[in-house]
N, C-alpha and C positions, 0 to 999 in steps of 0.2 A: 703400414696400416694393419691393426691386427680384426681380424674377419674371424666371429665365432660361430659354431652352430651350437646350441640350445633345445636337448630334446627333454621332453619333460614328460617325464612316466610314474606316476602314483600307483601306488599299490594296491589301491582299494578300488580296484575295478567292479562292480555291483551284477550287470548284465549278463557280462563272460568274464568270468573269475577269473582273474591271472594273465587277463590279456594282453598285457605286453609283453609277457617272455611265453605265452602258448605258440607250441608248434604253426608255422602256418607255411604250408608251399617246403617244408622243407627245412625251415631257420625258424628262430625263435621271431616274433613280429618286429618288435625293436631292430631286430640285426637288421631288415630289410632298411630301415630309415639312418643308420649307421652306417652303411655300406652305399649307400646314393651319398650320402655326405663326405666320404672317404673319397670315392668315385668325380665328383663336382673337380675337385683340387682348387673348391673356394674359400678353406675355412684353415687356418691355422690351429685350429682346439676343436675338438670335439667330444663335448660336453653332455652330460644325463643327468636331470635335477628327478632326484628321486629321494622317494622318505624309505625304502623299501630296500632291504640288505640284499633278499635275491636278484632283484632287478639289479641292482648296482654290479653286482659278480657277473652276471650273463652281459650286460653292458660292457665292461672292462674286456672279458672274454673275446670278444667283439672289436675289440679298437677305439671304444671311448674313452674317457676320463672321467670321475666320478670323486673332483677333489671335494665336495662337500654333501651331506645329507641334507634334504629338505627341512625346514621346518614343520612342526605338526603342523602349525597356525595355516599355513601354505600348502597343505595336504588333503582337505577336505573337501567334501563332495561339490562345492559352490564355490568353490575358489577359482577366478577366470586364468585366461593365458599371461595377462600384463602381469599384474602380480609377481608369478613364479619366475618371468623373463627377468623383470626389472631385478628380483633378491637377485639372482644369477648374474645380473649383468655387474649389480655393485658388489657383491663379491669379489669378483672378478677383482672389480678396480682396488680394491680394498685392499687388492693381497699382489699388489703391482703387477696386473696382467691387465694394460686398461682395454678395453674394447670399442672400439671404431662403428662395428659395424655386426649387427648378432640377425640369426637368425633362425628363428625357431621352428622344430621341424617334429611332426607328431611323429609319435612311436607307432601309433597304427597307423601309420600311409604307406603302405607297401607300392603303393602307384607312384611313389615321388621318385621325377627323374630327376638325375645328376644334371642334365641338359637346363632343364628349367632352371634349378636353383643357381647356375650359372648366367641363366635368362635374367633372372629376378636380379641379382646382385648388378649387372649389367645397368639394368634399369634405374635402382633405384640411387645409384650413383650418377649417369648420366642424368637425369631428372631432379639428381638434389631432394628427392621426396624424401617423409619420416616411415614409408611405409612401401616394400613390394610383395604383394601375396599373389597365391593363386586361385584365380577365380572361372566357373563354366559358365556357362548358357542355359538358361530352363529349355528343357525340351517345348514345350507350351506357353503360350503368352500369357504371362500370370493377369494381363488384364482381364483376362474370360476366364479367368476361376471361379470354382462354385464354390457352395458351401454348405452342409445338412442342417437343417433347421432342427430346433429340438420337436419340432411338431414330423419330423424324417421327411420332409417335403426338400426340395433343392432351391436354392437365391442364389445369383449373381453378389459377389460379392463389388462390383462394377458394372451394376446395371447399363450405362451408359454406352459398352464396348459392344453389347448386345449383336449390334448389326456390323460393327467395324470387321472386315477382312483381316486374319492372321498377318498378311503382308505387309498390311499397311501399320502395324503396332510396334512399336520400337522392340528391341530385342532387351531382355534382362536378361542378370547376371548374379551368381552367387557365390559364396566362400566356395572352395574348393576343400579347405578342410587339408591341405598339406603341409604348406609351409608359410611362415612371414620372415621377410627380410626386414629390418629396422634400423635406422639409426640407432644409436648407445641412446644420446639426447632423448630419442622418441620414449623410446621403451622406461627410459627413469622417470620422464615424466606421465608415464602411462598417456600418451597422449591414442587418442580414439585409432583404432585398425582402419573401420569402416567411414572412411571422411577422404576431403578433397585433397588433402597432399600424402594421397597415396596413389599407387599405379597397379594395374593389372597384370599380371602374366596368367595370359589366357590359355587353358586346358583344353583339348576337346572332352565331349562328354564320356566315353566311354572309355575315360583312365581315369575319371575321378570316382571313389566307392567310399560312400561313409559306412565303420565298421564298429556300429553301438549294437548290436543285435545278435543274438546265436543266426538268423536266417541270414545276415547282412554275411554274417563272418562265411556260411555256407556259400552264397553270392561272388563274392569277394574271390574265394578260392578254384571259382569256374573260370571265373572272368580272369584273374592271374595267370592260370595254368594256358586256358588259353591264348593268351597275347605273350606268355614264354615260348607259345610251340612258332608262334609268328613273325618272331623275334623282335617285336613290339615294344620289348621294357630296355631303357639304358640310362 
């Protein structure tokens, strides 16, 4: 069974320039999502779809493989995660390396453990699903979310939850924003991430950090540091 990881790093980072090979905690950001995947011992290849020559060297550097360069078409600012998986995955096959089972793992998620993605892969084979990602908990019951009016006044955006008790309102659930496991099948047919024959491997909230932002990236590196000193991260 051949098991790929697929991390996909563009160059053209807009927010924080050069963020996948900038310092962070120590390593360039990329090395961290390299290193949990080396770490798992769930993947046979370990793969960077990138258009970008630096990243590609600091990735190699690293213990990836970087057997091909992105396409531009596949490189711009609007281009989703199927896409980039799927070129990658038929590559792959193209060049007799077929792939079973990929899955994709962002270059900024420093929080991804080798635990989980060994979670994930567990799952989404005993389950037979096209899909395992990780996914938290809103802190707050998004039923009693507000919203600013353009008039700067506040609305329910579910009036109705008004009087409903926190306890009593089901719990939701969001991307996690680390990794997706896939079937090869799933991913070539871009078949939807966020739908019924996929399964969750659940995070808690205080290891998951989305890092689009110079303040998120400041965040990020508190939060890291700390859960290194408590020996939190594996």
């Amino acid at each position: 069974m051949n098991r790929v990881a697929i991390i996909p790093a563009r160059g053209g980072s807009k927010r924080i320039p050069r963020k996948n090979v900038k310092e962070f905690c120590g390593k360039p950001m990329i090395a961290w999502s390299i290193e949990a995947a080396k770490a798992s011992g769930s993947f046979d290849r370990i793969i960077v779809s990138t258009d970008d020559q630096e990243i590609a060297e600091v990735a190699k550097e690293w213990g990836a493989e970087v057997p091909f360069m992105r396409p531009a078409e596949l490189s711009g600012d609007f281009t989703g995660t199927l896409p980039v998986i799927r070129h990658a995955v038929e590559w792959l096959s193209q060049h007799d390396a077929s792939v079973d089972y990929a899955c994709c793992i962002y270059a900024t998620a420093p929080f991804v453990s080798s635990e989980d993605l060994k979670q994930g892969l567990q799952l989404i084979q005993e389950t037979n699903s096209s899909y395992a990602f990780s996914v938290t908990s809103y802190a707050f019951p998004i039923h009693r979310a507000i919203r600013i009016t353009e008039q700067g006044r506040v609305a329910m955006f579910n009036p109705e939850y008004l009087h409903a008790r926190s306890q009593d309102l089901e719990e939701a659930w969001h991307d996690a924003g680390q990794f997706y496991w896939g079937a090869a099948k799933a991913w070539c047919e871009e078949r939807p991430i966020f739908g019924e024959d996929s399964v969750p491997v659940k995070l808690p909230r205080h290891r998951v950090q989305d890092i689009d932002t110079p303040e998120d990236w400041v965040r990020a590196g508190w939060l890291f540091r700390a859960m290194q000193a408590e020996g939190g991260l594996q």
